[in-house]
N, C-alpha and C positions, 0 to 999 in steps of 0.2 A: 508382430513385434511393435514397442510403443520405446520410442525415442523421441530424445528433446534435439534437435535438430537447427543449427542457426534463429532460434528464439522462439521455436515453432515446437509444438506436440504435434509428432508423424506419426501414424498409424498406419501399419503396413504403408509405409514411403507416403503416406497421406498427409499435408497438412490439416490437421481440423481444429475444431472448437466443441469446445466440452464444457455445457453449463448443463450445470447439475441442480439438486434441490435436497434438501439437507430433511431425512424420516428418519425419526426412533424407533425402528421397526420394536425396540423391549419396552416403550410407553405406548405401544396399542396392542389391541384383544389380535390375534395372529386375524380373524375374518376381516378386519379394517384393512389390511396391508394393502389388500389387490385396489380396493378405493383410492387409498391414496397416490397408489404409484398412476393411479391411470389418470387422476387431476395434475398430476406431475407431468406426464407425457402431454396432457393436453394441454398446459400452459407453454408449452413449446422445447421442454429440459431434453437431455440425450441422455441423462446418465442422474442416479441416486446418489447419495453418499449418507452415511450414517458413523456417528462412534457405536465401537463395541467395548463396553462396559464390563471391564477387571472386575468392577464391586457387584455387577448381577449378576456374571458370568462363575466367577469363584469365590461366594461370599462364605466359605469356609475351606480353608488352606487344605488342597488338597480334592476338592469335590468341585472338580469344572462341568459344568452344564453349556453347551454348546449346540445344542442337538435339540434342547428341549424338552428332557424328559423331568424336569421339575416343576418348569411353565412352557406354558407351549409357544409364547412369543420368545424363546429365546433361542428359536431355531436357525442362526444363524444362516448356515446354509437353506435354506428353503425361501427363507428373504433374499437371498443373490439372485435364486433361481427364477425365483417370482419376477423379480427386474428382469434378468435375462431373456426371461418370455416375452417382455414388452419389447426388447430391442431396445434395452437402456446397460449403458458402463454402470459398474459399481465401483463404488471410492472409500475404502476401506479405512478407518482411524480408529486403531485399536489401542491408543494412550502407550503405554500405562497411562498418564496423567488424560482426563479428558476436557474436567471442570464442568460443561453444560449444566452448571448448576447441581450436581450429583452431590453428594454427602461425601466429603474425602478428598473432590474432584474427579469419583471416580475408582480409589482405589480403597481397595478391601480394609475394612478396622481392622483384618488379622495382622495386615503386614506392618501396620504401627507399633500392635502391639505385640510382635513378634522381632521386631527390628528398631527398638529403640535406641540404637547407636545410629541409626538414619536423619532421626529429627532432627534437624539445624539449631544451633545456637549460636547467637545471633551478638550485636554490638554489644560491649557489659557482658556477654554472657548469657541475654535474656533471651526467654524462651521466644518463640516464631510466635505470632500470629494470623499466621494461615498456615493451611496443612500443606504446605511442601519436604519434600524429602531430599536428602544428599543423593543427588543422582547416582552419583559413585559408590555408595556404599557397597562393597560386594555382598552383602547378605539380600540387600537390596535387586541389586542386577540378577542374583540366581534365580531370585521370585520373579521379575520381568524374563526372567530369558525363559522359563518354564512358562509362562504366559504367554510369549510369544509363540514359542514351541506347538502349544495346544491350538491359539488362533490362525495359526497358519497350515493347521491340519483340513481346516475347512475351507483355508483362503488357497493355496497353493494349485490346487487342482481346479480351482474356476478361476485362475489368473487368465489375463489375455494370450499370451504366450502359449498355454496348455489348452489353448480352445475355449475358456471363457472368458466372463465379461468386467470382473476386479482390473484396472485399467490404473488404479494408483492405490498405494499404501502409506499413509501417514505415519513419520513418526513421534510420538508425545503430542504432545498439544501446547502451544505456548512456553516455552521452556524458559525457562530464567522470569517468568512474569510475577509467580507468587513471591519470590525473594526482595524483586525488586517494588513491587507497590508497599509491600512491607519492611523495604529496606534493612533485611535479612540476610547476607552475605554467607547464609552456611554455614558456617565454622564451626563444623562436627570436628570432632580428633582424626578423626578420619580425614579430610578435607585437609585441615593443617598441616599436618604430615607431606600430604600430597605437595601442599602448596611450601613448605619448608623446600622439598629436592629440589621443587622449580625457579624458587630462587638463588638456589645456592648454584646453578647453572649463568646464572645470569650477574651481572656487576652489580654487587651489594654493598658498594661504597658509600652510600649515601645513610646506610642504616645504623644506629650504633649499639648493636647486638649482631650477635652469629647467627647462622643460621638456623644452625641446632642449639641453639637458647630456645627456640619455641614450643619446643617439645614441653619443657618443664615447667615454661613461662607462659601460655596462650593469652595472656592480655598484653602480650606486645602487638599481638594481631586483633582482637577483643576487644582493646581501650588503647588504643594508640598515641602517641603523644605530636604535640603539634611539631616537632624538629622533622617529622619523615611524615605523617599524616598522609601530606600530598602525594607523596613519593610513592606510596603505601595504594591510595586509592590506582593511580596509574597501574601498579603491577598487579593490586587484586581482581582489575578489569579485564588487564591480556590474561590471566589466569585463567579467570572464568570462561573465558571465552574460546581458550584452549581446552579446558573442561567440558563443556556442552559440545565441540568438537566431536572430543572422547566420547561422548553419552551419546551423540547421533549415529557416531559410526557405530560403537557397539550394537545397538537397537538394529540398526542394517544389517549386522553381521549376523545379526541372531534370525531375522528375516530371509537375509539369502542363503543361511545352513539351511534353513528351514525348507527350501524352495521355493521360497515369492522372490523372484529374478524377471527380469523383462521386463519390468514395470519403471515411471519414475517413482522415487521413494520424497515425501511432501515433507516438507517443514515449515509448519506458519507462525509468523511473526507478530507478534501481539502491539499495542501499544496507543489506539487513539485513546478517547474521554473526555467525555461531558462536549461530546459533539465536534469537538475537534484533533487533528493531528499532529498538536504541535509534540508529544511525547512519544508518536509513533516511530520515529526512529533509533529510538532507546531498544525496542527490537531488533532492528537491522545491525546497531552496534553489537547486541549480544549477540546474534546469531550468524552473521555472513559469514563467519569462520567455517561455520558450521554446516553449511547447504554449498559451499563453493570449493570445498575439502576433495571433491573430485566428481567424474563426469556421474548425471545421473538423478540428482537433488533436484526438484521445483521445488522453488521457495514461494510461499503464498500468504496474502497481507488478509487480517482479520480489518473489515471495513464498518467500524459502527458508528455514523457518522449522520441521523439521522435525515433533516430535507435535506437535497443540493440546494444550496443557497447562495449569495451573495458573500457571507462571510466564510466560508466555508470548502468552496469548488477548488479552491488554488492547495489546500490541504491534500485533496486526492491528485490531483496533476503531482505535486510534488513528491510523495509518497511513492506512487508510479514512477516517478524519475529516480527516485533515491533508489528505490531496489531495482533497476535494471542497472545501474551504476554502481550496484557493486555486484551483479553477478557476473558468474562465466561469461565466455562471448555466445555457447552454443544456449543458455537456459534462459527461456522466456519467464515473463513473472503471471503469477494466478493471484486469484483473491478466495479463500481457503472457509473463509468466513464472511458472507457478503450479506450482511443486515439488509432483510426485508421485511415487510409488513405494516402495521400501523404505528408502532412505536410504543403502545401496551403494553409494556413487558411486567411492569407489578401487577396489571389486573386491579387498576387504581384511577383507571381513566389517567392515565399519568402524561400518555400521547396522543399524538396524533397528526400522522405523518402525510404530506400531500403523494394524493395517487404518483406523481413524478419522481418521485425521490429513487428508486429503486431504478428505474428506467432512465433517467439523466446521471446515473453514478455509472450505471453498466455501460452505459454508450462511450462515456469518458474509457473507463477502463479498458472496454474493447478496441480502441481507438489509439490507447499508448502500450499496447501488445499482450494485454492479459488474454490467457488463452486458453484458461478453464477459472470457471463461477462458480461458488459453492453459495446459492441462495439458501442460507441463513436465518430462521426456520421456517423452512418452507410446509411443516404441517407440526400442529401440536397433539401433545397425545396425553399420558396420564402416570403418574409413578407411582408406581406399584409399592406396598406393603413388603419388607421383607419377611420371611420364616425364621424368624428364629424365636428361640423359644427358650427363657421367655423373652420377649420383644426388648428391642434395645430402649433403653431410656431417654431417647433424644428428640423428646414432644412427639415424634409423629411413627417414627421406626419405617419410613419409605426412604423411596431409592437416592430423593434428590431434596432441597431446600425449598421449594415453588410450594409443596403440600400437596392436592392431590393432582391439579390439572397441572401440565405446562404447554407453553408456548402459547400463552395467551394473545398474543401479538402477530399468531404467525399467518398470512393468508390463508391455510386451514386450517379451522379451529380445531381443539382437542377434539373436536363431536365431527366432524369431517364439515362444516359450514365454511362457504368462500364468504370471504372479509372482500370489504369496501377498494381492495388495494391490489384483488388477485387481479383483475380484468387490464388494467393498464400494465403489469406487471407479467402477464402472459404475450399482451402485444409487444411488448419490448421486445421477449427471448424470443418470440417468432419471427419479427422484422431482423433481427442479429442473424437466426439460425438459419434463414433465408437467403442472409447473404455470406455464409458460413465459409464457403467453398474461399473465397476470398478475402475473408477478413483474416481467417485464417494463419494465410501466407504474406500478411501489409505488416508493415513495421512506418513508425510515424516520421514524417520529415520533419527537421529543423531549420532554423534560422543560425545564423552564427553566433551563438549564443550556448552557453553552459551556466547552471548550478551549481555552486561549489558545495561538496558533502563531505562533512567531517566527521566519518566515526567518532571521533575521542571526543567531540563536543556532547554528542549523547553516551558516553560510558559515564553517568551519572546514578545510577540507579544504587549505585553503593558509597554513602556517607556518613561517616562517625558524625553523629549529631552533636556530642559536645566539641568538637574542634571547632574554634570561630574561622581559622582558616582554612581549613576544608568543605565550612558552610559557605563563607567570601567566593571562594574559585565556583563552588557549584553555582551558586544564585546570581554571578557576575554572567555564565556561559549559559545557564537558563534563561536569562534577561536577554539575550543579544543572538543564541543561534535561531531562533524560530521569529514568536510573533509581529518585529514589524519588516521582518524581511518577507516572512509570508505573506504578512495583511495588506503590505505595503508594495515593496518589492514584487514579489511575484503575481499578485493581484494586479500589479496594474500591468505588466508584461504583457498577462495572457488577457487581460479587456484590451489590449493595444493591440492582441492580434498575434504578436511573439511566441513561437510553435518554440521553445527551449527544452535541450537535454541535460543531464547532471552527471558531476562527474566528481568521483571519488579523488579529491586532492591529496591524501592523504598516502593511498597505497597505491595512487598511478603517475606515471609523468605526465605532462603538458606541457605544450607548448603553442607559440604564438598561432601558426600555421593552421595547426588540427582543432584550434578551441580559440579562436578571434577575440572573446570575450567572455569574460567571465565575471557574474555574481555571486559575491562572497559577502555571506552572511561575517560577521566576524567580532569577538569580545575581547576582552581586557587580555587573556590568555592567547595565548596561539603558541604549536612547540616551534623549536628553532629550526629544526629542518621545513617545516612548510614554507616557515617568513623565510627563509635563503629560495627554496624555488621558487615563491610570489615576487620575487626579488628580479629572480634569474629572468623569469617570465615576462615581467614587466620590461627589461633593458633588451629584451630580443622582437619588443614589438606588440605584448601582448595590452589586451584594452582591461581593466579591473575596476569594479564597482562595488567598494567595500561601505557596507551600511551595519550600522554597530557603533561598534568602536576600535580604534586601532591599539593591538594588540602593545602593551607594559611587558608583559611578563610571557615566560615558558606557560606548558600547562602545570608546572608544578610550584610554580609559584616565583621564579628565578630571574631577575631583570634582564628582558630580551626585546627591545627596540628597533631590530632590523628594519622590519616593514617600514614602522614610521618615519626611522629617520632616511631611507629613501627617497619620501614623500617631501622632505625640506621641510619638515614641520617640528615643532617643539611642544612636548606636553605642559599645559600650564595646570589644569586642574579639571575636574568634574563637578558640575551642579546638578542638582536634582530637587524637583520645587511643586509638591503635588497643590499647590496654591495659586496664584498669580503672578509670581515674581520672575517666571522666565519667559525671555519671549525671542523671537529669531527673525530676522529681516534676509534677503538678500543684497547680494551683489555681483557686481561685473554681468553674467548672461542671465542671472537670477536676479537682476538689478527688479523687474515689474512684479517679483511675485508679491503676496500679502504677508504683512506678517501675522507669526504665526505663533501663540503661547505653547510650550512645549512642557515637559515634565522632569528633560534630562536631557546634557549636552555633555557632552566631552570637548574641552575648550582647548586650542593648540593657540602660537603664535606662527606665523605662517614666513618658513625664510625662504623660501622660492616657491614658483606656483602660483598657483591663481585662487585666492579666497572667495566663496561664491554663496557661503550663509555664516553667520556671527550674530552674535546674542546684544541686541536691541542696547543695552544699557550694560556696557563693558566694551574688553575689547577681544575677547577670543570668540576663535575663528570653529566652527565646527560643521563647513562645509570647504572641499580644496578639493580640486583639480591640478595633476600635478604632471609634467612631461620625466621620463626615467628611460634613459636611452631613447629606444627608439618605441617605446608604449607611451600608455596615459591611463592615470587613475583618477578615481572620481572618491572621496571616501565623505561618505555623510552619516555625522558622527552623535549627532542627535536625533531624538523620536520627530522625524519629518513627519509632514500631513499627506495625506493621501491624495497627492497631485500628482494624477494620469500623466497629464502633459509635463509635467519634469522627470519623470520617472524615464519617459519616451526621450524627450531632448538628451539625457545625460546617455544614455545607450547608445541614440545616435553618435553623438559625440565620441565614444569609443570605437564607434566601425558597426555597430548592431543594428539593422534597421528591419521590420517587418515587413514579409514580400506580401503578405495577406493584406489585406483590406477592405473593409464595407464600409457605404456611405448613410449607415442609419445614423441619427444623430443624436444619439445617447448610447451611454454602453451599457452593458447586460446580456452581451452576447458574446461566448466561447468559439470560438474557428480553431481547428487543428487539418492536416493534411495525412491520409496512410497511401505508401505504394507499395509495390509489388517487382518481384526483377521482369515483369512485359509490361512495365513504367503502364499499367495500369490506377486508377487512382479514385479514394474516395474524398469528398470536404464532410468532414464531421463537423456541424451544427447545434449549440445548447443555444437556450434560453433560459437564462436564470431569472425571468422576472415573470408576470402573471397576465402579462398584455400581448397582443399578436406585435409580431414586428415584421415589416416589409423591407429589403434592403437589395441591394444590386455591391455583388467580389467581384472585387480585382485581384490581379496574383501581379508583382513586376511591374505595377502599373496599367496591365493590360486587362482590359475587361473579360469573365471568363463567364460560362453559362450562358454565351453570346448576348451577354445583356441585358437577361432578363430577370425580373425579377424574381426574388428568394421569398419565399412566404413560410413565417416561421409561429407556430401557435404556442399560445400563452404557455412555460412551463416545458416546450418541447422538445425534440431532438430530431432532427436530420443526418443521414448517409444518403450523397448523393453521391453519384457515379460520375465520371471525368475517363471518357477514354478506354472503355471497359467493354471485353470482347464477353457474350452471352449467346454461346452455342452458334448459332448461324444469322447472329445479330451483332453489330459493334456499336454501343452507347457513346455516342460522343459528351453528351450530357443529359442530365436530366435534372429538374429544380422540383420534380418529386420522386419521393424512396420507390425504390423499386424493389418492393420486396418477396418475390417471387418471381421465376423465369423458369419453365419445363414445358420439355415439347410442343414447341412454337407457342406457347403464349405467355405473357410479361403480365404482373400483377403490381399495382403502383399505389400509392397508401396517399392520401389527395388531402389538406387540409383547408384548399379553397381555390377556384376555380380561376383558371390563366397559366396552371403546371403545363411545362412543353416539357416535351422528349425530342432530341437532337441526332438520328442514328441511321445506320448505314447498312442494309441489305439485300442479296438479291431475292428475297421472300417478300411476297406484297402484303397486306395489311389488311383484315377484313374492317369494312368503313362500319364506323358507329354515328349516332347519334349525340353520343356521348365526348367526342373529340373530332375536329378535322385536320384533315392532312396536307402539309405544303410540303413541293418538291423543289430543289433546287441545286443541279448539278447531281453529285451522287447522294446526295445530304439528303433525307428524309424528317420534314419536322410535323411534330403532331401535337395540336393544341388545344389540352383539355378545357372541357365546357362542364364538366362535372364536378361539383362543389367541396364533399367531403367522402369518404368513403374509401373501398376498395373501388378503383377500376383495371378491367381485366383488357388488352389490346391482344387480338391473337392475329397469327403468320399464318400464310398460307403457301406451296411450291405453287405457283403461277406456272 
């Protein structure tokens, strides 16, 4: 049996870890398979995953090939079986929607052109621009439910449950993505109808039409007018969101009539680009409804996000923090789609990605509790030609848009060739899988410190492009929930060391107690129930650090002042100055910063509280510090500069201090802590820069790895042990990975010589050349003399 268990994937009562590698077993010749899966296994994976393709599988309504008796790679079942022999899960994503680039995304030309009441019609009226379909359409669902029907003829009986090795079942692929990069909102008849009942359930005072006017009228929903606009985007957001609900549970329901039970069922969430994740949570707002609907869902983040970098690292931490904060208490988060390879994806030379990039994303992710990897593609193969006759007119009449190769990018080439990227990209998954047993069952510590995450700030993805005020609300809460609280705010958090969790303000309480401190991104909008508890929260003690702007209005547009006028402050105005003309000084504890030219300031006059930045040549104030009962808020209201050390002071100042600490003297180093309930414990270690760094942790002040030094190589990652019991061995520390440990001997991964191991047994140690040994009391320390490499230390019963 496979359950999601207190944030953990148990397997038969197991905690494990399930990184897998992402084959098209139907873009290669059936003789390549067994190649591939064994480069698979050998870069260190437990488990395949592949989509199963609606458009090869049934490219004529009616005529399913599953079996493989049209081509022979599309023998479904025979590719499970092939993993299964190697002793690898298989991870089943049978769409309908899949996208990988397929013609359709995947699903059949018949079902277009057999269900033309499916197609979405979109703001105006106007046609889609990408091929998504009205999930709901019933004509639509009989054709997935019959799809599913057939795919689960082959999947049900090698599910885990029934003795084999299918271990999850995705359903769709991305859901809500193509509507919203095309900002396509659906609006089939069908759909309206829908969404007419669900408002007329709800208080429609604000609108000035009935409900049932839409029927006759659809450009009341189609070209909306600016008096309800707002009002309009709000409702067609919970709408949607209640819809894809609808559409996940359906898919499940068609899955467990079917027989695929026992299994989690996956939902991945779409949303980085162009290398960053400032739009990734535009996923988690369309979808949370939808995977947290009841027990069962693993929700899993598509991560393409090419180097870890400097600009970039704080993207995936927060990401990871957004989707465990809005999941269940018992579902751990995955990453469903984990880009790896060189970055080639046009076969244009267009990339190229440093060997670390795949290795310092996984470590992060393993580290804030993802608990299956879907490396993203991990082998390329070839798209095939369809049959039909005569051939479709669509340039090429194959399966997918790439032409003939794909996954140009992927560590296996379409031709089975290892790429420049597989070698560091197998030591990853093997050092992770090595420590499997354990990473497992760790969930990450924190500091007193919370992220605040606003669904409704991302329910953006649907906007009447002629309303000026529905463009205003959107581009005011685009501007202010993401990039400088990420680039700035949480970027400088985690260089300070600051292990922070995130937490959904929106649809959970808080308060002082359980969440000390909190950072709040925050814009011109905010609705009135949040600002009455950031209110509440503030006068019972809690610490807030609002960076943005302090919220004017509801989010529907409606003058809603709470927040601010708690603060004792008064709005005078907003400048914005992409030239020279603004500039910001401090005051009071910011009295010695520089100043600093900015681009935009939200300017207040300050009636109590303490003013702490204001704009150079004026006199509004757009930094304040403010006491509110028995709390303090810090709200900095202009694009601040990327000062570490104010960033750290003003946290302090709330009660948030980092119990982490290293004395290297520059930053570009990531620290995070995971335990375990036998307060077992790892330090996870990045390097975001290209030079070795030496450095000596503190935790509380106290020095920890007894002092010794940390040696961390250019671009790297370390899991070091803290306290960690190893069969008939207890690690008190180690300042190298230990990545290996069976039947008395310990396997440690060295990237320069002076690594000790600190540990506790009554098994003696056979003496090397390679390391010597000091005793002391019952402490056992052994100090390697071996520079880089694998070294191996084995036990012996004395």
């Amino acid at each position: 049996m496979i359950e999601l268990v207190e944030r953990q994937i148990r397997i038969d009562g197991k905690a494990v870890l399930v990184m897998c590698g992402e084959i098209h077993y139907f873009r290669l010749a059936r003789e390549d398979w067994e190649d591939r899966i064994i480069k698979l296994k050998e870069a260190g994976c437990n488990a395949v995953a592949s989509y199963i393709p609606w458009i090869c599988h049934e490219p004529v309504q009616g005529q399913v090939d599953l079996t493989g008796k049209t081509r022979s790679e599309l023998d479904l079942g025979a590719f499970i079986d092939l993993c299964a022999s190697y002793e690898l899960y298989f991870f089943a994503r049978p769409g309908p929607f899949i996208m990988a680039e397929m013609k359709n995304e995947g699903i059949p030309y018949w079902v277009y052109e057999a269900f033309p009441e499916a197609i979405p019609v979109g703001w105006d009226g106007a046609e889609p621009t990408t091929p998504t379909l009205d999930y709901l359409a019933p004509r639509f669902l009989e054709a997935a439910k019959n799809w599913y029907r057939e795919v689960s003829k082959i999947l049900t009986s090698r599910t885990y449950p029934n003795g084999g090795n299918v271990m999850a079942l995705q359903l769709d692929n991305e859901i809500g993505m193509l509507s919203w990069v095309s900002n396509t909102p659906d609006l089939t008849d069908n759909l309206l109808a829908d969404f007419a009942n669900w408002l007329a359930k709800k208080d429609t005072a604000d609108y000035p039409f009935q409900t049932t006017d839409i029927a006759q009228n659809p450009a009341l929903i189609r070209s909306p007018k600016d008096d309800y606009v707002a009002k309009l985007h709000q409702d067609l957001g919970y709408y949607m969101r209640d819809r894809f609900r609808k559409y996940v549970e359906t898919l499940r329901n068609y899955a467990e009539d079917f027989g695929v039970t026992g299994i989690p069922f996956v939902v991945n969430i779409h949303g980085t680009g162009g290398g960053r994740g400032y739009t990734f949570p535009i996923g988690i707002s369309q979808l949370y409804e939808s995977y947290t609907q009841q027990a069962g869902y693993l929700p899993g983040s598509d991560i393409y996000f090419g180097d870890f970098t400097m600009e970039n690292f704080q993207d995936l931490y927060l990401i990871n923090a957004f989707m465990t904060a809005t999941n269940r208490e018992e579902q751990p988060i995955s990453s469903v789609e984990f880009n790896c390879g060189d970055g080639n994806f046009g076969d244009n030379l267009g990339g190229r990605y440093d060997v670390s990039a795949a290795d310092l994303k996984a470590r992060l992710c393993i580290a804030q509790g993802n608990r299956l990897i879907n490396y993203y593609l991990m082998a390329g193969g070839r798209n095939y030609e369809m049959a039909e006759n005569p051939p479709r007119q669509d340039g090429n009449n194959r399966i997918a848009i790439t032409g003939e190769r794909h996954g140009f990018a992927a560590p296996i080439s379409p031709e089975g060739d290892l790429n420049y990227t597989y070698p560091r990209m197998a030591e990853s998954i093997q050092t992770i899988m090595g420590l499997s047993d354990k990473l497992a069952a760790m969930n990450e510590e924190h500091d007193a410190l919370h992220f605040a995450f606003i669904p409704d700030y991302y329910m953006t993805e649907y906007s009447y492009p002629n309303s000026v005020m529905a463009q205003a609300i959107k581009h005011n809460i685009e501007a202010n929930r993401a990039s400088g609280n990420w680039d700035i705010v949480a970027k400088s958090l985690l260089l300070k060391n600051y292990r922070f969790s995130a937490i959904d303000i929106q649809n959970n309480t808080f308060n002082a107690k359980q969440h000390p401190v909190i950072a709040l991104p925050c814009a011109r909008y905010l609705a009135r129930d949040i600002q009455e508890c950031l209110v509440t929260y503030l006068k019972n003690g809690g610490g807030l650090f609002i960076y943005g702007e302090l919220p004017l209005y509801d989010m529907e547009g409606r003058k809603c002042q709470i927040l601010m006028d708690s603060l004792g402050v008064t709005y005078k105005t907003t400048k914005n100055d992409s030239g020279y003309g603004l500039s910001i000084i401090g005051e009071n504890w910011c009295t010695d910063k520089p100043e600093i030219r900015t681009h935009h300031a939200q300017l207040f006059d300050v009636k109590a509280g303490t003013a702490i930045l204001k704009e150079k040549q004026g006199n509004g104030y757009c930094g304040i510090e403010a006491t509110v009962g028995k709390g303090r808020a810090i709200a900095v209201t202009t694009a601040y500069r990327g000062d570490i050390d104010f960033i750290e002071a003003a946290f302090t100042r709330l009660g948030a201090n980092p119990k982490l600490k290293h004395d290297y003297p520059h930053h570009g180093i990531v620290i995070t802590t995971t335990t375990n309930s036998k307060n077992e414990r790892f330090v996870h270690i990045l390097n975001l820069d290209g030079i070795e760094k030496q450095f000596r942790l503190t935790e509380n002040e106290a020095v920890i790895f007894g002092g010794n030094k940390i040696t961390l190589g250019a671009k790297s990652g370390l899991i070091l042990p803290l306290q960690m019991q190893l069969a008939q061995v207890h690690i008190l520390y180690s300042t190298a990975e230990i990545i290996c440990y069976v039947e008395k001997e310990m396997v440690l991964r060295l990237l320069k010589p002076g690594a000790v191991v600190a540990l506790q047994t009554h098994l003696s140690i056979i003496e090397s050349p390679e390391y010597t040994i000091t005793r002391k009391g019952d402490t056992i320390s052994v100090y390697i003399k071996k520079a880089s490499g694998e070294l191996k230390i084995n036990f012996y019963q004395s």
